[in-house]
Biopython code that builds the backbone (N, CA, C, O; Angstrom):
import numpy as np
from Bio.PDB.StructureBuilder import StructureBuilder

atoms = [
    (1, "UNK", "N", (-102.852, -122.195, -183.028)),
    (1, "UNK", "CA", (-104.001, -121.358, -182.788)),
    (1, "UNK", "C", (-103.600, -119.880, -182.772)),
    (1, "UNK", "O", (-104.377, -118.975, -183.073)),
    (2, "UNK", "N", (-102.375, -119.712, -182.413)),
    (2, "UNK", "CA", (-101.851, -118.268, -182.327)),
    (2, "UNK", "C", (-101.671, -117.377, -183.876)),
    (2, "UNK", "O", (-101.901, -116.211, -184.199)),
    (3, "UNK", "N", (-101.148, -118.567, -184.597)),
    (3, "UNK", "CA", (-101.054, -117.892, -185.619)),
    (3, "UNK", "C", (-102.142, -117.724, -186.698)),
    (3, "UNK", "O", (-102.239, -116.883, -187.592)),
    (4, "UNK", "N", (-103.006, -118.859, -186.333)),
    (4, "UNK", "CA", (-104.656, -118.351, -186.968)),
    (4, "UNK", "C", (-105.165, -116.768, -186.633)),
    (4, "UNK", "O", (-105.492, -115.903, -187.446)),
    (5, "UNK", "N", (-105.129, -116.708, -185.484)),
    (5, "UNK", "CA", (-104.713, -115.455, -184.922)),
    (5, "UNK", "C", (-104.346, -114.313, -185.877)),
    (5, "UNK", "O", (-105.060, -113.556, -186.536)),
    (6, "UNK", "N", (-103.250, -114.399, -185.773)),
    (6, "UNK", "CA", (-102.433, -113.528, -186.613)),
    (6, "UNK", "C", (-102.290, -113.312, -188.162)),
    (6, "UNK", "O", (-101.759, -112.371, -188.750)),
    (7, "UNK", "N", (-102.907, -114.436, -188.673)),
    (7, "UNK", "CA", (-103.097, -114.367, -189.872)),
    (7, "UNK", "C", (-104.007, -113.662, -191.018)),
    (7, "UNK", "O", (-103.834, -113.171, -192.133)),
    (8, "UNK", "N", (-105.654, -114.011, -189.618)),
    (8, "UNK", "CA", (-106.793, -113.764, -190.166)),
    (8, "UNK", "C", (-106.466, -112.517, -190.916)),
    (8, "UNK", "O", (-105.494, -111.831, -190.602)),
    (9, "UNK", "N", (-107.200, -112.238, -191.824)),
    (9, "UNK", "CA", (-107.014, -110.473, -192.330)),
    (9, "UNK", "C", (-108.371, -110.242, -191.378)),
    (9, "UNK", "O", (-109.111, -111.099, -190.894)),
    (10, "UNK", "N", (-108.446, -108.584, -191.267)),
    (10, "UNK", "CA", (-109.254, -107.717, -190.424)),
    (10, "UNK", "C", (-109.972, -107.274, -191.095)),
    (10, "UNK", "O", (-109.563, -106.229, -191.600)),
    (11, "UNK", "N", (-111.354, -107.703, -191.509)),
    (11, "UNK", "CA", (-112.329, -107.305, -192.049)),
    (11, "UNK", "C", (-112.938, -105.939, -191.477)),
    (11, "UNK", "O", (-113.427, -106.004, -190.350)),
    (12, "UNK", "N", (-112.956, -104.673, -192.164)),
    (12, "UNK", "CA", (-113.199, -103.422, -191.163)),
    (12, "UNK", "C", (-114.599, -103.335, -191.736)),
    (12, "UNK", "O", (-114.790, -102.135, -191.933)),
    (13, "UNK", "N", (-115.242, -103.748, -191.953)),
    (13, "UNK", "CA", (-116.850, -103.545, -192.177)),
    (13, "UNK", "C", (-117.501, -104.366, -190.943)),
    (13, "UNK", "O", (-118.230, -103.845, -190.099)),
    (14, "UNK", "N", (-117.215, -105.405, -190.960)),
    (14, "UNK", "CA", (-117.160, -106.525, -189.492)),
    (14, "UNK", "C", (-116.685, -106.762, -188.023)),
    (14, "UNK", "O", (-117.218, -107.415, -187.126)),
    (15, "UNK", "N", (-115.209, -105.841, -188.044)),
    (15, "UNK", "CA", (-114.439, -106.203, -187.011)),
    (15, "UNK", "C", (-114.802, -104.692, -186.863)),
    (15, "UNK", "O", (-115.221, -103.981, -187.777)),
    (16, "UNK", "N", (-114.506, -104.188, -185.159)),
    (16, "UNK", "CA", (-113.936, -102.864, -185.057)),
    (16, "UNK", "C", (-112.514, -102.759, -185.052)),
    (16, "UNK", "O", (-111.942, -103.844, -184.948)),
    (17, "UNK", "N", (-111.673, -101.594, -185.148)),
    (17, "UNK", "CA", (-110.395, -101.279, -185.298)),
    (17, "UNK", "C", (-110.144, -101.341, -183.932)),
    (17, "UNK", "O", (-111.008, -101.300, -183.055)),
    (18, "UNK", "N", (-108.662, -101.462, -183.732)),
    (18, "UNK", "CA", (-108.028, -101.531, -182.526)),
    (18, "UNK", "C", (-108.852, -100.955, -181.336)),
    (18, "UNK", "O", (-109.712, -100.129, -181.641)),
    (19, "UNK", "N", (-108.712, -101.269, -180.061)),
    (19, "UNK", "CA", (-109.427, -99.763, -179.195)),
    (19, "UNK", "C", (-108.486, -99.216, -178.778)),
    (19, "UNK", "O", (-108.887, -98.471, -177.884)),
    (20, "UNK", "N", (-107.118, -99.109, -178.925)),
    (20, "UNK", "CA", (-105.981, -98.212, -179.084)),
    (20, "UNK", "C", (-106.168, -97.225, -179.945)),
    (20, "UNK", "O", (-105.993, -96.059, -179.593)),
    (21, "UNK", "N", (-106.548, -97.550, -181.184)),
    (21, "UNK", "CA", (-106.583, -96.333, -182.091)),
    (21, "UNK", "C", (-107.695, -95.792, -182.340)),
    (21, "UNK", "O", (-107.793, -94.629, -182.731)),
    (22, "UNK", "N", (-108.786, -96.664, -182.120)),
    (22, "UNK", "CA", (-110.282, -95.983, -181.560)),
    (22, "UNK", "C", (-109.809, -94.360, -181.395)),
    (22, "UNK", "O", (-109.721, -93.630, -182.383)),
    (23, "UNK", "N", (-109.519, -93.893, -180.024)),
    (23, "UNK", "CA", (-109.421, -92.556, -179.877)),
    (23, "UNK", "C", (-108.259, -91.522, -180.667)),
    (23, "UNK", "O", (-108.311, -90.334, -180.985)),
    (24, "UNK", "N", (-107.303, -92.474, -180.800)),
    (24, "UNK", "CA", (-106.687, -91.642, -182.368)),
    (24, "UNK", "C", (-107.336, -91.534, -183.217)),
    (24, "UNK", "O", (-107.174, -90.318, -183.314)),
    (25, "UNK", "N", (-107.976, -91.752, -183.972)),
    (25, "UNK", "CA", (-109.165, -92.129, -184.921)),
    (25, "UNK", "C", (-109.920, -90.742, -184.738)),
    (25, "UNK", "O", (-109.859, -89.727, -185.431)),
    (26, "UNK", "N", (-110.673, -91.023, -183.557)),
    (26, "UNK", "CA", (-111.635, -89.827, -183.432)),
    (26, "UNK", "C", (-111.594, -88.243, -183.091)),
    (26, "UNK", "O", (-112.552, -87.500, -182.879)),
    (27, "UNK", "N", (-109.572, -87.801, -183.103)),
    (27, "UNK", "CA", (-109.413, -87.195, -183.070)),
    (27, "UNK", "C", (-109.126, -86.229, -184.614)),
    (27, "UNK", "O", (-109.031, -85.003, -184.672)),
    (28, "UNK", "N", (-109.053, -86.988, -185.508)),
    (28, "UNK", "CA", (-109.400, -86.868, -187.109)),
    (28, "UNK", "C", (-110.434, -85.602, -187.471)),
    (28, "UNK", "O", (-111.612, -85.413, -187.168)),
    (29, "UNK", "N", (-109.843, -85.119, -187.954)),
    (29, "UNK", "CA", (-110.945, -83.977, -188.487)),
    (29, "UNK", "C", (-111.858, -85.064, -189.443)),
    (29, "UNK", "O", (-111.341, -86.009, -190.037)),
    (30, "UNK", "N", (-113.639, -84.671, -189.480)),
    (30, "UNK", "CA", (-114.174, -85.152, -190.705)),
    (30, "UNK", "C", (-113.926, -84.546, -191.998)),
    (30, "UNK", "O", (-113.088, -83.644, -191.991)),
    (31, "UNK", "N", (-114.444, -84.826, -193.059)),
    (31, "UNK", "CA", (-114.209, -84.284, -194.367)),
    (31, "UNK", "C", (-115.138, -83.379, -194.249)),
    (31, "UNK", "O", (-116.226, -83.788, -193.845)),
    (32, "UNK", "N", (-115.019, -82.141, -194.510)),
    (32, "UNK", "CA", (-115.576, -81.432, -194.727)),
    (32, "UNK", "C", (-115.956, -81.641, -196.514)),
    (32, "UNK", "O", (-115.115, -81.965, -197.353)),
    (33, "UNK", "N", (-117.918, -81.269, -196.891)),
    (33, "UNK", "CA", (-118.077, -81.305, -197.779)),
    (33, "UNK", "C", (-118.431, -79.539, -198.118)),
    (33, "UNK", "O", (-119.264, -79.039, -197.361)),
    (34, "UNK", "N", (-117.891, -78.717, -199.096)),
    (34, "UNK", "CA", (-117.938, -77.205, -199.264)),
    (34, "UNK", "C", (-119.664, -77.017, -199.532)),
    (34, "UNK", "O", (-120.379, -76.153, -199.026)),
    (35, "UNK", "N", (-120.061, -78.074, -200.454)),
    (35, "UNK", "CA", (-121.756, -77.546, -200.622)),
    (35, "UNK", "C", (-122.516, -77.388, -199.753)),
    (35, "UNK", "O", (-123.388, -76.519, -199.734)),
    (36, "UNK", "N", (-122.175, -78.674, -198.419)),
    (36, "UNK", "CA", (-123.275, -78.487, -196.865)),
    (36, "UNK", "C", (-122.800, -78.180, -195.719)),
    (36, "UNK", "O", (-123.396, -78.508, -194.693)),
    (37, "UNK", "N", (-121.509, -77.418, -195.694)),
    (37, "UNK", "CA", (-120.512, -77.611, -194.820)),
    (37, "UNK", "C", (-120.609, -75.687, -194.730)),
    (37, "UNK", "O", (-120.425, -74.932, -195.685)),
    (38, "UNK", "N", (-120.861, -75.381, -193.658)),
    (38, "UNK", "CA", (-120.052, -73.690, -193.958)),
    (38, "UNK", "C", (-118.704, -73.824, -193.712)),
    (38, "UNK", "O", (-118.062, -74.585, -192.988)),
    (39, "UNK", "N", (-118.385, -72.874, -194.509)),
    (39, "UNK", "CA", (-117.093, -72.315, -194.375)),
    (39, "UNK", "C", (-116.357, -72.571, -193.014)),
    (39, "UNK", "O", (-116.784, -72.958, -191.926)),
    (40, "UNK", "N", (-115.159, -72.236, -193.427)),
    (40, "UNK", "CA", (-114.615, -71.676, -191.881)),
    (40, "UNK", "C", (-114.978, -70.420, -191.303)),
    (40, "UNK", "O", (-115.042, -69.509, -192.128)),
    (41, "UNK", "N", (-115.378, -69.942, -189.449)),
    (41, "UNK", "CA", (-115.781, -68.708, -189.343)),
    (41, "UNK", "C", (-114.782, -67.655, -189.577)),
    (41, "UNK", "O", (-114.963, -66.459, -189.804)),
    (42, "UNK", "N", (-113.632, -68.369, -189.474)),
    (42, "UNK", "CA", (-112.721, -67.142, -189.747)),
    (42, "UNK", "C", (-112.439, -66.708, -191.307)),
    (42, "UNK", "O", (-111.645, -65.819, -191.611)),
    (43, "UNK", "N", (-112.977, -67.240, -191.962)),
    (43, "UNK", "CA", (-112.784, -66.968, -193.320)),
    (43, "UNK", "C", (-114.139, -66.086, -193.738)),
    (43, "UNK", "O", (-113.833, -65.078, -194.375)),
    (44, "UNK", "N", (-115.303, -66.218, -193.557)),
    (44, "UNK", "CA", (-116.196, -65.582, -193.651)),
    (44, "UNK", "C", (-116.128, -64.548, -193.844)),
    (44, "UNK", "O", (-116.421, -64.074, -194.941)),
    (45, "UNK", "N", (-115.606, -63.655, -192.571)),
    (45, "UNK", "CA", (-115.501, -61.704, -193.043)),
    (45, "UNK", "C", (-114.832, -61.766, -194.332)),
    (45, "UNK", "O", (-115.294, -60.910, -195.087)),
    (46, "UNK", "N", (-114.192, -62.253, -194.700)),
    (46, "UNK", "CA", (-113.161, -62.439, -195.719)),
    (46, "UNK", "C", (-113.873, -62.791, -197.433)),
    (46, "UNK", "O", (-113.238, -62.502, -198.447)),
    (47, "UNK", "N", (-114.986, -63.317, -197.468)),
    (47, "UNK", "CA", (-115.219, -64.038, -198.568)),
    (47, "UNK", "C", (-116.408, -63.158, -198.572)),
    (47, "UNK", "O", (-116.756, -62.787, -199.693)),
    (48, "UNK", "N", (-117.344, -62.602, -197.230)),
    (48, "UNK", "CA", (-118.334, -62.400, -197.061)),
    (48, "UNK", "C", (-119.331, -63.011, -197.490)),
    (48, "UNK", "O", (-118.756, -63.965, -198.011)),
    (49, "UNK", "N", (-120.846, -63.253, -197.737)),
    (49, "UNK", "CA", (-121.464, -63.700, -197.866)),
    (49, "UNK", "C", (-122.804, -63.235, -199.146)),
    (49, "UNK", "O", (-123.032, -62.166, -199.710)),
    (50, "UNK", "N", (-123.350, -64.337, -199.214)),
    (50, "UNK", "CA", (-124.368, -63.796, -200.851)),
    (50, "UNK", "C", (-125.471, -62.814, -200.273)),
    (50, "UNK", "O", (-125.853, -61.781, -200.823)),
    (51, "UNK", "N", (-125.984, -63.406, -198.870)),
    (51, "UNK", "CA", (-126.881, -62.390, -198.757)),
    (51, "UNK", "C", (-126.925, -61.314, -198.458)),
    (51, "UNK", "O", (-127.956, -60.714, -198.762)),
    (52, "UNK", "N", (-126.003, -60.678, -197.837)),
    (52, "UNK", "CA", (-125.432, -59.166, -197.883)),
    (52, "UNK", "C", (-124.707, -58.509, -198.915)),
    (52, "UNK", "O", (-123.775, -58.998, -199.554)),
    (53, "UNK", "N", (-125.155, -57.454, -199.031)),
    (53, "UNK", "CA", (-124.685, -56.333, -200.237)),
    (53, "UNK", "C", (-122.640, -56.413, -199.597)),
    (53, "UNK", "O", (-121.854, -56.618, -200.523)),
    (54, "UNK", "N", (-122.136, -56.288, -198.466)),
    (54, "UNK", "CA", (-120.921, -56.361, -198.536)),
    (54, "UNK", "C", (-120.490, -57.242, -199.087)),
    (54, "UNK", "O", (-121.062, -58.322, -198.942)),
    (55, "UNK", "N", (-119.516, -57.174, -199.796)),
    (55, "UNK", "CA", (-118.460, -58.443, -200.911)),
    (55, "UNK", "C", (-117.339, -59.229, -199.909)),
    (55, "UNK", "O", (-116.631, -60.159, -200.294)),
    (56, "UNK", "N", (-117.330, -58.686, -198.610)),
    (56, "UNK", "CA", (-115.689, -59.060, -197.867)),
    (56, "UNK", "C", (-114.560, -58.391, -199.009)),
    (56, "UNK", "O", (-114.560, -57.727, -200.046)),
    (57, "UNK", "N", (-113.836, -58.897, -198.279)),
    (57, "UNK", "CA", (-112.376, -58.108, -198.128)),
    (57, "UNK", "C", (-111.703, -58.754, -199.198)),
    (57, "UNK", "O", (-110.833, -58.013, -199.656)),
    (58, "UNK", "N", (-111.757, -59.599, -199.640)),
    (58, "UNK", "CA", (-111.915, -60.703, -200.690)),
    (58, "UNK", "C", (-111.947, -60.332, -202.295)),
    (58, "UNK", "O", (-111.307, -60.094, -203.319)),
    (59, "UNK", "N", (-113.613, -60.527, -201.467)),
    (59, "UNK", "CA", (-114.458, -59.896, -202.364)),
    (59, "UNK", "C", (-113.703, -58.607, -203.538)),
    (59, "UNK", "O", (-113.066, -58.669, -204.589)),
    (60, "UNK", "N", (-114.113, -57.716, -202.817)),
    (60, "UNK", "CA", (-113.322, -56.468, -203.108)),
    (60, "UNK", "C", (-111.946, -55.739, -203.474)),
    (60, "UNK", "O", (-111.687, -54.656, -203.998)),
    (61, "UNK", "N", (-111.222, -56.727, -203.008)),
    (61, "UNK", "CA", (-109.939, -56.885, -203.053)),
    (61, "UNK", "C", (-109.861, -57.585, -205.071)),
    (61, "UNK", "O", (-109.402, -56.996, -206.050)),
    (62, "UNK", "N", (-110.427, -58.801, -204.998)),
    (62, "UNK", "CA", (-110.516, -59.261, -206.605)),
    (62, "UNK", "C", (-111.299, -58.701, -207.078)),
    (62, "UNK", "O", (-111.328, -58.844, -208.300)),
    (63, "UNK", "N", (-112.291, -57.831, -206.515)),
    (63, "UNK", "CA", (-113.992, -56.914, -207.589)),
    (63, "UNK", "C", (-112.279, -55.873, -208.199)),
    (63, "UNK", "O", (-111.858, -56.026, -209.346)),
    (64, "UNK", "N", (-111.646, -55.027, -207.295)),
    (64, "UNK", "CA", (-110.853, -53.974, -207.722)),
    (64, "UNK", "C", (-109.868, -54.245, -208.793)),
    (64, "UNK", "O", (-109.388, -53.324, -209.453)),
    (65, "UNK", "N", (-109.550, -55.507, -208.984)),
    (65, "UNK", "CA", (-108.667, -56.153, -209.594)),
    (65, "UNK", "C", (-109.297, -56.410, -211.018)),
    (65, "UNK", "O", (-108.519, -56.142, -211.934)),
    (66, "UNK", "N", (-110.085, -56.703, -211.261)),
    (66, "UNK", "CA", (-110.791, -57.433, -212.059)),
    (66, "UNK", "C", (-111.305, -56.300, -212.958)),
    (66, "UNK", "O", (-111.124, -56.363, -214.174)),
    (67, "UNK", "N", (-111.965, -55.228, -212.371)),
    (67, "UNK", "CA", (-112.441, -53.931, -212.516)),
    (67, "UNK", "C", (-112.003, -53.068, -213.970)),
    (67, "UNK", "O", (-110.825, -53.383, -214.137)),
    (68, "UNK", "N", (-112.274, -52.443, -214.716)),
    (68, "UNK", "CA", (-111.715, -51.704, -215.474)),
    (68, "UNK", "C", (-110.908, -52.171, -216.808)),
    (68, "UNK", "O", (-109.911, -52.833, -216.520)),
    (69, "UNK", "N", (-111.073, -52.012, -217.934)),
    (69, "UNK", "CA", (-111.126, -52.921, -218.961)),
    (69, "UNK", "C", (-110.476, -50.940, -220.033)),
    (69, "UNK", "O", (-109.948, -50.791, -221.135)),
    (70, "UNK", "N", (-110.783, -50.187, -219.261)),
    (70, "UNK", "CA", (-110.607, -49.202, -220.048)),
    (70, "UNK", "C", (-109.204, -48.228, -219.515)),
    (70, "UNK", "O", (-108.907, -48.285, -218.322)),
    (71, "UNK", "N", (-108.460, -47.435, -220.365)),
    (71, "UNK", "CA", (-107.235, -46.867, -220.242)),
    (71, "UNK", "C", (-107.296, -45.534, -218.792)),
    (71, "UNK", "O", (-106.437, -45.053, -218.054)),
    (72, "UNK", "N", (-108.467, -45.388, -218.917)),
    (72, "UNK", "CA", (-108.303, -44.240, -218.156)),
    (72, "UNK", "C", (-108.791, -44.468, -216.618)),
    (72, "UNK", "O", (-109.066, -43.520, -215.882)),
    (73, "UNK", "N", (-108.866, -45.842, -216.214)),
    (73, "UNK", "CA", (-109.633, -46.547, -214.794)),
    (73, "UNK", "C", (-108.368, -46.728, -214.053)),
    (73, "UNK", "O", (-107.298, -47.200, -214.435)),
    (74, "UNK", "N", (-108.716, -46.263, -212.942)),
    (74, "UNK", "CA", (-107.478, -46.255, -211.707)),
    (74, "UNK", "C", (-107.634, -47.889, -211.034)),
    (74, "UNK", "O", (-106.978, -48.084, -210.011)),
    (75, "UNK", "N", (-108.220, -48.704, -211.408)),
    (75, "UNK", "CA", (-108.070, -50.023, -211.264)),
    (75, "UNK", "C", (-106.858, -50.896, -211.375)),
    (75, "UNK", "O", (-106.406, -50.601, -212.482)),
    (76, "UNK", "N", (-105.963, -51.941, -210.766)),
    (76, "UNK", "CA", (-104.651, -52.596, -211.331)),
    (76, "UNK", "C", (-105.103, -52.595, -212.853)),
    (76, "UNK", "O", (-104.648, -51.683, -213.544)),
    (77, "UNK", "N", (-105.989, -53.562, -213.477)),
    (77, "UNK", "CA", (-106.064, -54.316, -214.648)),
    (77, "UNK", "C", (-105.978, -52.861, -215.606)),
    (77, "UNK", "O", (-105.072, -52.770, -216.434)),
    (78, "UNK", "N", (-106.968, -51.749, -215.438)),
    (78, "UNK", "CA", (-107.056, -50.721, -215.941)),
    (78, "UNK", "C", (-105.208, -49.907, -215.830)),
    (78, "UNK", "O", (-104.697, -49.442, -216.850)),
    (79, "UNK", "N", (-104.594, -49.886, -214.700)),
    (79, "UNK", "CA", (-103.558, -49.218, -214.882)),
    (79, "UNK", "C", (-102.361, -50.008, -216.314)),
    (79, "UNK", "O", (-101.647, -49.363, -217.082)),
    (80, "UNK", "N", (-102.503, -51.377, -216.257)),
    (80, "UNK", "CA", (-101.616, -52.175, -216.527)),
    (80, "UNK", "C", (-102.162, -52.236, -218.373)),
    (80, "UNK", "O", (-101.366, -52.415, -219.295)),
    (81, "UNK", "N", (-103.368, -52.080, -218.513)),
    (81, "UNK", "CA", (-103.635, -52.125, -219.872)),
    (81, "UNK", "C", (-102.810, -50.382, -220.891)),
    (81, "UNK", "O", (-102.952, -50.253, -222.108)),
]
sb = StructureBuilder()
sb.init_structure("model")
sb.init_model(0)
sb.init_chain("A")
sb.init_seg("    ")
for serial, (resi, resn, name, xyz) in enumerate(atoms, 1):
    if name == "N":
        sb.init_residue(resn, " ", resi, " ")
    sb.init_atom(name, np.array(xyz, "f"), 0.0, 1.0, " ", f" {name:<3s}", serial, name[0])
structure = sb.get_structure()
């Protein structure tokens, strides 16, 4: 009988998981999904947001980068062309 026991496999749709690891378990971050999920808050100032005219730090940091396509623009991409 013991080893019927031990044999069964653990159906996890049916059975619950240990209650040992129950609370390991629930210390698990969830998955965050990016489409319904905000951000992290600390990342925010950083990325800033669509509905404000500020870009973040981010933002601006790659707008400056990206910037300038012509010889005479004090931009990186502009200095480097």
């Amino acid at each position: 009988m013991l080893l019927d026991d031990l044999t069964d496999p653990l159906d996890p749709v049916t059975e619950p998981l240990d209650p040992l690891l129950d609370p390991l378990l629930d210390d698990l971050d969830p998955v965050v999904d990016p489409l319904t999920d905000p951000l992290d808050p600390l990342l925010d100032p950083l990325l800033g947001s669509e509905d404000d005219e500020d870009e973040g730090l981010l933002g601006g940091i790659l707008g400056g980068l990206l910037q300038g396509e012509d010889e005479d623009d004090d931009s990186v991409l502009g200095w480097l062309w």
